[in-house]
C-alpha positions as CSV (number, residue, x, y, z in Angstrom):
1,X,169.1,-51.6,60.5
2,X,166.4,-49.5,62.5
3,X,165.0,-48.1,59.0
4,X,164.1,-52.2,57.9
5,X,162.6,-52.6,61.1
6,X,160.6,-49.6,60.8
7,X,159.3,-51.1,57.5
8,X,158.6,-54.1,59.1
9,X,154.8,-53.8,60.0
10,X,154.1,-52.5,56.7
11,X,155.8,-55.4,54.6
12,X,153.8,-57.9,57.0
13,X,150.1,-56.4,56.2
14,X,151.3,-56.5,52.4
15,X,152.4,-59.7,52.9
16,X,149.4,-60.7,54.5
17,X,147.0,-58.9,52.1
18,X,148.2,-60.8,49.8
19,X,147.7,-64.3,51.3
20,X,144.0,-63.3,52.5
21,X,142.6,-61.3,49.6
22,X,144.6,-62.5,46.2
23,X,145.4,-66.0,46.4
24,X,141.9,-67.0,47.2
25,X,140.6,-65.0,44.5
26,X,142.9,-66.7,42.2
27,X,142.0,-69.8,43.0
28,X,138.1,-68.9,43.1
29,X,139.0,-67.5,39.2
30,X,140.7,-71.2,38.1
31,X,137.5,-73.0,39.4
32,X,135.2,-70.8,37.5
33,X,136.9,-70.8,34.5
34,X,137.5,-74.5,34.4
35,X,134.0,-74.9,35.0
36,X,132.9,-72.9,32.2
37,X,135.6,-74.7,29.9
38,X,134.0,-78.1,31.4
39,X,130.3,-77.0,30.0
40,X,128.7,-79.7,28.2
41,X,125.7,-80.2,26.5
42,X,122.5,-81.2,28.3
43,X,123.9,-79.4,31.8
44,X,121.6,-78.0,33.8
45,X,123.0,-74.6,34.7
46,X,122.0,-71.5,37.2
47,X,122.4,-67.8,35.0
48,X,123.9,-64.8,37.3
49,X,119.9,-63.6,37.2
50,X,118.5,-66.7,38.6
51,X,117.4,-68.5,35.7
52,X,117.4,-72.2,35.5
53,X,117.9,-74.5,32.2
54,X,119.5,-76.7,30.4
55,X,122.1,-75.8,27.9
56,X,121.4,-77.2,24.5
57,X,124.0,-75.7,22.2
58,X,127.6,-74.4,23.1
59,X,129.4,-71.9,21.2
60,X,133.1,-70.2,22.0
61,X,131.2,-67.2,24.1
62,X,127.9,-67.7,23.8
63,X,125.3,-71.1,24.9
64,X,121.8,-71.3,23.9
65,X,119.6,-72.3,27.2
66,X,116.7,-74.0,27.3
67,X,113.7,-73.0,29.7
68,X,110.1,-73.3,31.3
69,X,108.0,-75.6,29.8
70,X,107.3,-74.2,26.4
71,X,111.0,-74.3,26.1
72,X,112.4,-70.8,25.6
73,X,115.7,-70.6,24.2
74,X,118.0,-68.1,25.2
75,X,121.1,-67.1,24.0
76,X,123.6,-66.4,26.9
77,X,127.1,-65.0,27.4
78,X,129.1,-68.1,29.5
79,X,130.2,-65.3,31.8
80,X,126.5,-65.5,32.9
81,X,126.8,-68.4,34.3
82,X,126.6,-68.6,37.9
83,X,127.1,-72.1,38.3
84,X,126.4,-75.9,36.9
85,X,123.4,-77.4,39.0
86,X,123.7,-81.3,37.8
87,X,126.9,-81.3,38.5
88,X,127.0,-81.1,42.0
89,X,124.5,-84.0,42.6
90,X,126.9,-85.9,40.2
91,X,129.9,-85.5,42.5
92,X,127.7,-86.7,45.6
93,X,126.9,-89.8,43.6
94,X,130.7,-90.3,43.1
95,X,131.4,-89.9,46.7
96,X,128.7,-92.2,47.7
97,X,130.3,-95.2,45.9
């Protein structure tokens, strides 16, 4: 009996290691992955390196961004995406109504 509640302290700061660092990371993982399953064309998106655009073709691992004003196409892994700018002003329309 005295050895489990020696163990005690130790099971408890698994226990909550595991609340505070992996289940929030898991979720953080399901959100970006659905929203890089949810790409459409014509979104305007953010890459990891700060670039801005608009996607114009979708592929199964790559999209082809559009940018600047002479419209430079890029062609971009989806794991470069940061995140979907149009989006989030989409959702605030929705939650205005």
């Amino acid at each position: 009996m005295q050895n489990i509640l020696a163990y005690t302290p130790f099971i408890l700061m698994i226990a909550l290691f595991y609340l505070f660092i992996f289940v929030p990371e898991s979720r953080r993982k399901k959100r970006y992955n659905a929203m890089i399953n949810g790409l459409k064309v014509n979104d305007e998106v953010m890459t990891r390196g700060g670039i801005i655009g608009k996607l114009v073709n979708i592929q199964d691992k790559f999209v082809i961004l559009e940018t600047g004003p002479d419209r430079m196409r890029i062609k971009l892994d989806k794991n470069g995406i940061s995140h979907v700018l149009n989006a989030d002003s989409e959702e605030k329309n929705s939650k205005e109504k």
